[in-house]
N, C-alpha and C positions, 0 to 999 in steps of 0.2 A: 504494500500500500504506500502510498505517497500522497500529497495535498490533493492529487487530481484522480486518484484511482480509489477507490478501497471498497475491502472483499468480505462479503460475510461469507461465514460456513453454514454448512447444513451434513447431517449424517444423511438424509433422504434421498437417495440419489435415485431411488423411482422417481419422488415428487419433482425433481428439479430436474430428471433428464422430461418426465411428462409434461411439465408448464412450458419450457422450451420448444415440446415440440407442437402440443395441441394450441398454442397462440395463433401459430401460425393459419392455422383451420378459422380462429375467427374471425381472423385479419382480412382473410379474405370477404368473410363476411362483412366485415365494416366499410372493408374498401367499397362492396356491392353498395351499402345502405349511402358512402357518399356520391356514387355516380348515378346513381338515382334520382340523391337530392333528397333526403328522406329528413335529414337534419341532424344536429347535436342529439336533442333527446332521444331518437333512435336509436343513434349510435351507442351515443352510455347508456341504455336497457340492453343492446345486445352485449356487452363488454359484460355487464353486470349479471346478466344468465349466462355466459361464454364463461366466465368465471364458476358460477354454480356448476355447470357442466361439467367442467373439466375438474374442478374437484370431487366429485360423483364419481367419474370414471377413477379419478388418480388413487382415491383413498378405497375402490373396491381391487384395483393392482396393486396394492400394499403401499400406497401413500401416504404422507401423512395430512390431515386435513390443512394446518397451519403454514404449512411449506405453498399450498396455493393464495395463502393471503400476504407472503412476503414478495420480495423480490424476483424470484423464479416463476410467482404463480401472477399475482395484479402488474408487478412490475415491469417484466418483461410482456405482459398482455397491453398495457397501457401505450406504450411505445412502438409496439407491433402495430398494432390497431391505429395510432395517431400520426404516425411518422409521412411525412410524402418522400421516405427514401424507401417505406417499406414493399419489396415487392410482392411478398403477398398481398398488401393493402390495394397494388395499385395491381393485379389481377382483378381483384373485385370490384374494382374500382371502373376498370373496364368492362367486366361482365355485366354490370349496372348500369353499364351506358348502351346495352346492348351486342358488345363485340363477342365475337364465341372466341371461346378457347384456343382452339390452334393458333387460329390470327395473332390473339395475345401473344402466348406464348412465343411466336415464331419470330414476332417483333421484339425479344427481352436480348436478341443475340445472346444465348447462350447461358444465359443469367438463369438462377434457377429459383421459382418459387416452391419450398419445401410442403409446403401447406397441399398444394394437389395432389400430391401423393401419400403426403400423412392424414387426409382424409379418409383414403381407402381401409387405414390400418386402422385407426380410428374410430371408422364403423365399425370395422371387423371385434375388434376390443371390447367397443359396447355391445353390439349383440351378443359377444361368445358369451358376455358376465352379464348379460340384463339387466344393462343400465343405460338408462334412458336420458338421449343424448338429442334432442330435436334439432336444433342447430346446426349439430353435426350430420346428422341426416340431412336437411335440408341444403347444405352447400356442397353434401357427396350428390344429390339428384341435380343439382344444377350444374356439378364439373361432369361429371358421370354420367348422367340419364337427358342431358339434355333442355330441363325443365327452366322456365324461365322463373327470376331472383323475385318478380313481381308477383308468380304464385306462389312462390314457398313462402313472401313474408307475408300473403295474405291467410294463408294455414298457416302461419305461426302464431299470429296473430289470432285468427279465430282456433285456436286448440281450447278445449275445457280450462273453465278458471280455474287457479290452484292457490292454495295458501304458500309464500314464497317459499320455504323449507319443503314444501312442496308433499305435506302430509295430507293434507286437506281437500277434496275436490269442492267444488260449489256447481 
């Protein structure tokens, strides 16, 4: 560490290799909600269930819950999500504006957004443990299946009300 660096630790090294990588899955989502145009408030509700998610998933793979509200889990979600360097942000960013996939992709010269392929694992993770990851489904059907960003956030949107801890249906 020095004046301009410094490092926390963590034993969790599920939790902090998980937050590193599932970020990048909402990022894309956020980039989606700004080429949209959907707004701030959108954006920080999906960061703040992207975060619920991904602690769901982390802490049923042997995470620990508190490692997604530090540095590895909000942290690196906040900056993922908020950054115009991030290129998962500005995948979605373009999917939201309409562009498919390849196009983006084909136009990044070689740059990689980790996020479309840590989607697929992703899903896979949450279904093998059933655990219930919407978000993460909804941006695996729009890289994957095709599906356009405008119907997945209107089902996301219209899913059954829940109490946020998410014990509660109404």
């Amino acid at each position: 560490m020095n004046e301009f660096f410094r490092v926390y630790t963590s034993s969790d090294v599920t939790g902090v290799e998980l937050g590193g990588a599932l970020k990048n899955v909402f990022a894309i989502a956020a980039g989606i909600i700004d080429g949209a145009g959907m707004g701030d408030n959108s954006k920080a509700a999906l960061m703040t269930r992207g975060i619920a998610e991904m602690a769901r998933l982390g802490v049923k793979l042997g995470g620990k819950a508190q490692t997604f509200s530090g540095l590895s889990g909000i942290g690196d979600l906040i900056v993922t999500c908020m950054s115009r360097h991030s290129r998962n942000r500005y995948v979605g960013e373009e999917l939201g504006k309409g562009r498919k996939l390849d196009d983006i992709i084909a136009s990044m010269h070689h740059m990689v957004a980790e996020g479309v392929k840590t989607c697929e694992s992703a899903r896979s993770l949450a279904r093998k443990n059933d655990v219930e990851t919407p978000i993460i489904e909804g941006i695996y059907d729009v890289i994957h299946n095709g599906r356009s960003p405008q119907e997945i956030v209107t089902e996301l949107m219209t899913r059954k009300a829940k109490s946020e801890d998410g014990t509660k249906e109404y």
